[in-house]
C-alpha positions as CSV (number, residue, x, y, z in Angstrom):
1,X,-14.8,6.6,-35.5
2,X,-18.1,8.1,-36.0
3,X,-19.2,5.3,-38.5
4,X,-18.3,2.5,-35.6
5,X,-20.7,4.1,-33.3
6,X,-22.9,0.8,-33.9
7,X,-20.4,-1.3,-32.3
8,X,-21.8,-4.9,-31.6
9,X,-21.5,-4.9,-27.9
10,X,-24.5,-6.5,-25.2
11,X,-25.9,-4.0,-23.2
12,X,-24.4,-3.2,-19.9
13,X,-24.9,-5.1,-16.6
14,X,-26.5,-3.0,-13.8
15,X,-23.9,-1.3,-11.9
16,X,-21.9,-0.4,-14.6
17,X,-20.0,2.4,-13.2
18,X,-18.7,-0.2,-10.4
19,X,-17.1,-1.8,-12.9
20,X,-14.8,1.1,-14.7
21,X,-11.5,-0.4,-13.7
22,X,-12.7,-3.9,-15.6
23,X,-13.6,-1.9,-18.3
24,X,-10.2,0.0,-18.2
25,X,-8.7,-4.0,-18.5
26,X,-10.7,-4.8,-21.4
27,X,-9.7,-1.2,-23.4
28,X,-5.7,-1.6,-22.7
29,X,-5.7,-4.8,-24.1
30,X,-7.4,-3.9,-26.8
31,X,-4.9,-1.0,-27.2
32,X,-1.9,-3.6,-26.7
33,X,-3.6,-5.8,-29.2
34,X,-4.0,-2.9,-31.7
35,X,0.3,-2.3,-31.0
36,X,0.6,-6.0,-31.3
37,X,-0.7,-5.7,-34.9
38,X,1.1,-2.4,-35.6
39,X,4.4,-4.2,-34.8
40,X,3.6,-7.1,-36.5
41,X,2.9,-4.8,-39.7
42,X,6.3,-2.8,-39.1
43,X,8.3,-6.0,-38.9
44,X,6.6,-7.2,-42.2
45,X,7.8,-4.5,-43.5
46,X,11.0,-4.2,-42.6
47,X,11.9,-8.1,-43.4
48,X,10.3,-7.6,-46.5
49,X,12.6,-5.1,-47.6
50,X,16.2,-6.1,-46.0
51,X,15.0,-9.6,-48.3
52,X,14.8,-7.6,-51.5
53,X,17.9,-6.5,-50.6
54,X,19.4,-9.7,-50.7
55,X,17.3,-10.9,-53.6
56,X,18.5,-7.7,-55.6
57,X,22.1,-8.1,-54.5
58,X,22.5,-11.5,-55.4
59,X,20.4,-11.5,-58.8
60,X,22.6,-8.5,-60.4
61,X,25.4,-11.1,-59.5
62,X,23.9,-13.8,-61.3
63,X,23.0,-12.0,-63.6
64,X,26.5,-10.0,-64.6
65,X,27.6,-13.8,-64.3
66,X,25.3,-15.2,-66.4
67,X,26.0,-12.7,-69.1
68,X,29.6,-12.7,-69.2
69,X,29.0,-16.4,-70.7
70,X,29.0,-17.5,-73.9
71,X,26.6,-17.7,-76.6
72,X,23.5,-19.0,-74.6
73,X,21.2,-21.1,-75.7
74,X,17.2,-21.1,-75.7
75,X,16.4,-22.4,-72.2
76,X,18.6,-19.8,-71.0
77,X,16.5,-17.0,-72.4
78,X,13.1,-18.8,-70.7
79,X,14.9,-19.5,-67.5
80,X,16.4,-15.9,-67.3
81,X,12.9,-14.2,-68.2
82,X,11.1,-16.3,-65.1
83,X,13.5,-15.3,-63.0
84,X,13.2,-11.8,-64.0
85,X,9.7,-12.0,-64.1
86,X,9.6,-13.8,-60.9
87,X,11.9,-11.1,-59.0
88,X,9.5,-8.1,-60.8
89,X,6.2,-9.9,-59.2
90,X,7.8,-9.6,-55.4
91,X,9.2,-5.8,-56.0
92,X,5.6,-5.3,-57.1
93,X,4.2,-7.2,-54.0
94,X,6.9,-5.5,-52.2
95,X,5.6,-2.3,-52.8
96,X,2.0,-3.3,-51.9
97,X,4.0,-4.4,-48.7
98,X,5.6,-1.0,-47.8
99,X,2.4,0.8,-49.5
100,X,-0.6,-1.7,-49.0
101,X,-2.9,1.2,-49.7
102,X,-5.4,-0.2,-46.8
103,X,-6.9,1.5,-44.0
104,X,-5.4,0.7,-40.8
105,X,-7.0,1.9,-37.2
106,X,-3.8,2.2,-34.9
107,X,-5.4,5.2,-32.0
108,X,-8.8,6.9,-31.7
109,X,-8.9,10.1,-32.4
110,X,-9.8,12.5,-29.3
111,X,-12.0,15.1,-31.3
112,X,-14.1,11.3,-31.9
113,X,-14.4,10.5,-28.9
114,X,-15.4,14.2,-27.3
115,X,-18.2,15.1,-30.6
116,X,-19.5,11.9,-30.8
117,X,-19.6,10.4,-27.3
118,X,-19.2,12.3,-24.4
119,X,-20.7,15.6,-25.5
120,X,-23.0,14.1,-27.2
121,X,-24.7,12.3,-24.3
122,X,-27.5,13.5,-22.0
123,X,-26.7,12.8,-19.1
124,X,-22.9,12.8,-19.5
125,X,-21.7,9.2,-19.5
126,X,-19.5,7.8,-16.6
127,X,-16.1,6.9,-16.7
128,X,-16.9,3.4,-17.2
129,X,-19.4,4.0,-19.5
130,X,-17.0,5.9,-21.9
131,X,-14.3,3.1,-20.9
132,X,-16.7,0.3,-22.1
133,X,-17.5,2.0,-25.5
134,X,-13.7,2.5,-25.8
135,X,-13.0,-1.0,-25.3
136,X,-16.2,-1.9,-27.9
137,X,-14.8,0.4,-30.6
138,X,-10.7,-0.5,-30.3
139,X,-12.3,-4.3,-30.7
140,X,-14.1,-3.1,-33.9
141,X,-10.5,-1.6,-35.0
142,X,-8.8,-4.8,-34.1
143,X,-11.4,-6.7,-36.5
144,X,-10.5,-4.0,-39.3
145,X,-7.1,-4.0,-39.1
146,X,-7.1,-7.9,-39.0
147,X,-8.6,-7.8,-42.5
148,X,-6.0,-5.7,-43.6
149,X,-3.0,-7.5,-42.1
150,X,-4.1,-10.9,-43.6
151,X,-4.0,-9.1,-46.8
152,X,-0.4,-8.0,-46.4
153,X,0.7,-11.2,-44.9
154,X,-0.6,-12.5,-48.3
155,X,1.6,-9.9,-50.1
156,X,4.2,-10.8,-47.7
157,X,4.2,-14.2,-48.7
158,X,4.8,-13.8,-52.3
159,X,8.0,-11.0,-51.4
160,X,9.3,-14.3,-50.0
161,X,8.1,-17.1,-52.4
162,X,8.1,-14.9,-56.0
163,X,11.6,-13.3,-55.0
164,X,13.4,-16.7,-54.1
165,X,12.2,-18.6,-56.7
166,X,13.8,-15.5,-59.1
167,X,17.1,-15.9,-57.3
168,X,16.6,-19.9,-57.7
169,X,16.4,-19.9,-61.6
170,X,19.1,-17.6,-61.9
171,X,21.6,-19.6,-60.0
172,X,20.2,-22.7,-62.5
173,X,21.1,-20.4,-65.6
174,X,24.3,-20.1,-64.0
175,X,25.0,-23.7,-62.9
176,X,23.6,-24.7,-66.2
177,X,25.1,-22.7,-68.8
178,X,27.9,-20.4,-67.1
179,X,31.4,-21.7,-68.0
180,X,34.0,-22.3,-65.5
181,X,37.5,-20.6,-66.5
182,X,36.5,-17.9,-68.2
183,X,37.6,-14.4,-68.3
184,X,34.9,-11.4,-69.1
């Protein structure tokens, strides 16, 4: 939090500490923003995996399907590795989903907000002083962690897009060049 001290807010009005419940508005719903986006990145998650699930199910059926056919020909062999490669690309993205590896502001830390804001002051700030600076700061995390999720929703996007198109080509290798009647 320390770096965020230079947070990009106007200075305040006159009579600010008249104003501390306002500022308590403007700092929980930043905080319900900044749960709003944790939520948002939890379900991402969560989709994103019950999906490979399905995507992994249904390709190893394909799959033993499409091997239990004959002799296949060329444009099996292509189809098969897109699909394969396909379905690698969103376990990979998948990953970067459940693991994005990016910084995400979801509370301020107290020992923060003590060391380098209230004792730090001379005088000691007011209630709504300390309030407004909250509400300045969670809006600099909201910012961050917008970056971040746009980033994920990107990943996101190819779990869904990479791992159906990979279940798509198998079921063509399958329609295409699986035999009906036969016995493995």
């Amino acid at each position: 939090m320390g770096q965020n001290m230079g947070h990009k807010l106007p200075p305040p009005l006159p009579g600010i500490d008249t104003a501390a419940s306002l500022y308590r508005i403007a700092y929980e719903e930043a905080r319900r923003t900044i749960t709003d986006q944790v939520d948002e990145l939890n379900g991402m998650r969560n989709r994103a995996v019950s999906y490979m699930a399905f995507i992994g199910t249904a390709a190893a059926f394909l799959v033993g399907t499409a091997l239990r056919t004959g002799s296949p020909e060329l444009m099996f062999y292509i189809l098969a590795i897109a699909a394969t490669a396909s379905v690698a690309w969103a376990t990979v993205q998948l990953c970067r989903v459940i693991r994005p590896g990016i910084s995400f502001t979801i509370r301020l830390d107290p020992r923060d907000i003590i060391t380098s804001f209230i004792d730090r002051q001379v005088p000691r700030p007011s209630e709504a002083q300390l309030l407004r600076s909250l509400a300045g700061w969670s809006a600099n995390y909201i910012d961050e962690n917008e970056k971040g999720l746009e980033k994920i929703r990107s990943r996101f996007s190819h779990v869904v897009i990479f791992g159906g198109g990979g279940l798509l080509l198998w079921t063509i290798a399958v329609w295409v060049f699986g035999t009906v009647g036969t016995s493995g």
